[in-house]
C-alpha positions in Angstrom: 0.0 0.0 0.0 0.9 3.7 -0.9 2.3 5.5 2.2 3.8 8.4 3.8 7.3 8.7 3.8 9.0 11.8 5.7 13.1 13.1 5.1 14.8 12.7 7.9 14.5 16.4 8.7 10.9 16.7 8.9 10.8 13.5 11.0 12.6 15.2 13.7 10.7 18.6 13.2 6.9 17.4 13.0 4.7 17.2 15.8 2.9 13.8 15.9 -0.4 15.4 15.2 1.3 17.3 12.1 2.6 13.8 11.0 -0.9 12.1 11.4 -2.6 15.2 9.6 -0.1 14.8 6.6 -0.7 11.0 6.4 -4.6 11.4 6.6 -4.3 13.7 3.6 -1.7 11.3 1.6 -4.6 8.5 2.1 -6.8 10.4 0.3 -4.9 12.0 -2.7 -6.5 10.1 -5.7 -4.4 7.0 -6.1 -1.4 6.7 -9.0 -0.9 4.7 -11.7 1.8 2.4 -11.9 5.0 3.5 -12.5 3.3 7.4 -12.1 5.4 10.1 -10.6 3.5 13.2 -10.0 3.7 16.4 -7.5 0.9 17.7 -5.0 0.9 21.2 -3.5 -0.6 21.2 0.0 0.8 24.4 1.7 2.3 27.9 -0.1 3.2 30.9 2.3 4.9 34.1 1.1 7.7 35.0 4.1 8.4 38.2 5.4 11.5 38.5 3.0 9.4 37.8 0.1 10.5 34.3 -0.9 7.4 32.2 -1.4 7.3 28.5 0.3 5.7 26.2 -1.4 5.0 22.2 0.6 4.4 19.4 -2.1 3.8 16.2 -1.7 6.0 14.2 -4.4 4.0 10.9 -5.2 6.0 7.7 -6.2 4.5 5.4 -8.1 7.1 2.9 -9.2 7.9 -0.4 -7.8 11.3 0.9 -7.0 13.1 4.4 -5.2 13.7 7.2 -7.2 16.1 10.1 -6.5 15.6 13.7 -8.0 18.7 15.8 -8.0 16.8 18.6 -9.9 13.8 19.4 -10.2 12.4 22.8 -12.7 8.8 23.7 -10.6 6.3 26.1 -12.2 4.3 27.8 -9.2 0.5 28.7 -10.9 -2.0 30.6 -8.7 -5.6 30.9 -9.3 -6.2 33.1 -12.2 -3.4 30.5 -14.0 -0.7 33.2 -14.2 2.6 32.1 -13.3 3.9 33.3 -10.3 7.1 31.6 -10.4 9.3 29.5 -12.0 13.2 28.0 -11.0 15.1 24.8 -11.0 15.8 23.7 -8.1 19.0 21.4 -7.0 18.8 19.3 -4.8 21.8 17.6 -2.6 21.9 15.4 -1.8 18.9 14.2 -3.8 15.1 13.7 -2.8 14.8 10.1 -2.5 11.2 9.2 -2.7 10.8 5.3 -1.8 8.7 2.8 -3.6 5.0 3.6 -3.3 5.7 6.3 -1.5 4.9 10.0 -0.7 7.4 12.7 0.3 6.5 16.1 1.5 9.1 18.4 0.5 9.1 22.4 0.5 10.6 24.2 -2.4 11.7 28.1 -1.8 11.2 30.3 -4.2 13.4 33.4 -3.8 12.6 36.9 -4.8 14.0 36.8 -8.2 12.4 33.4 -9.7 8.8 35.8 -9.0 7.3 36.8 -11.7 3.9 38.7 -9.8 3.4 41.2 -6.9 0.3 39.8 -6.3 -0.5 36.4 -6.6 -4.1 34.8 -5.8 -3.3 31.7 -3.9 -6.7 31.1 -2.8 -6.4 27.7 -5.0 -3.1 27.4 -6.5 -0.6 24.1 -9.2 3.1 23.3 -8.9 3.7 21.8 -12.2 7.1 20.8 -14.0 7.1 22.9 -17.0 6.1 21.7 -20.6 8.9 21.8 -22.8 9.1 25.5 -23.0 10.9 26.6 -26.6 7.5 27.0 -28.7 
């Protein structure tokens, strides 16, 4: 069965409750197809310094661990403008077990945001479409 797999870090930063709360929402996220890989935003926040926060879930639906060293994110808000957009590195890599579900947070600094404003009343972290048309 698909579970809830937490990075080191967050294990030793989450409350219990916080843990529970994040594997009750895993459990309902619409269930992947074999061998699907896909990212959920659950949490964006824009900090005082004007970097933007946003919490995924990444969703592993192989049979095997995968490991993302880098990872372009598209941040969308409500009215489908992009808000932001970067490539982000990661090391040592996100390692997502086998039928698994990682929450990871990806900060967006200042410059990656394209708008003042953004409506995150409902919001989409995408990996960008092949973006040279």
């Amino acid at each position: 069965p698909h579970q809830l797999e937490l990075a080191p870090s967050w294990e030793e930063q989450l409350p219990a409750e916080q843990k529970e709360a994040l594997a009750e929402v895993v459990a309902g996220l619409p269930k992947l197809k074999p061998r699907e890989v896909n990212i959920a935003g659950f949490q964006i926040q824009k900090q005082e310094d004007g970097n933007i926060a946003a919490s995924v879930f990444v969703r592993n639906g192989h049979s095997k661990q995968i490991n993302i060293e880098k990872l372009p994110l598209e941040l969308i808000d409500a009215t489908g403008e992009l808000v932001a957009r970067g490539t982000f590195e990661l090391n040592p890599a996100l390692s997502v077990k086998a039928n698994s579900t990682t929450p990871w947070t990806f900060i967006y600094p200042t410059e990656l945001i394209k708008k003042d404003e953004p409506d995150f009343s409902r919001w989409t972290i995408r990996v960008p479409q092949d973006s040279t048309n």
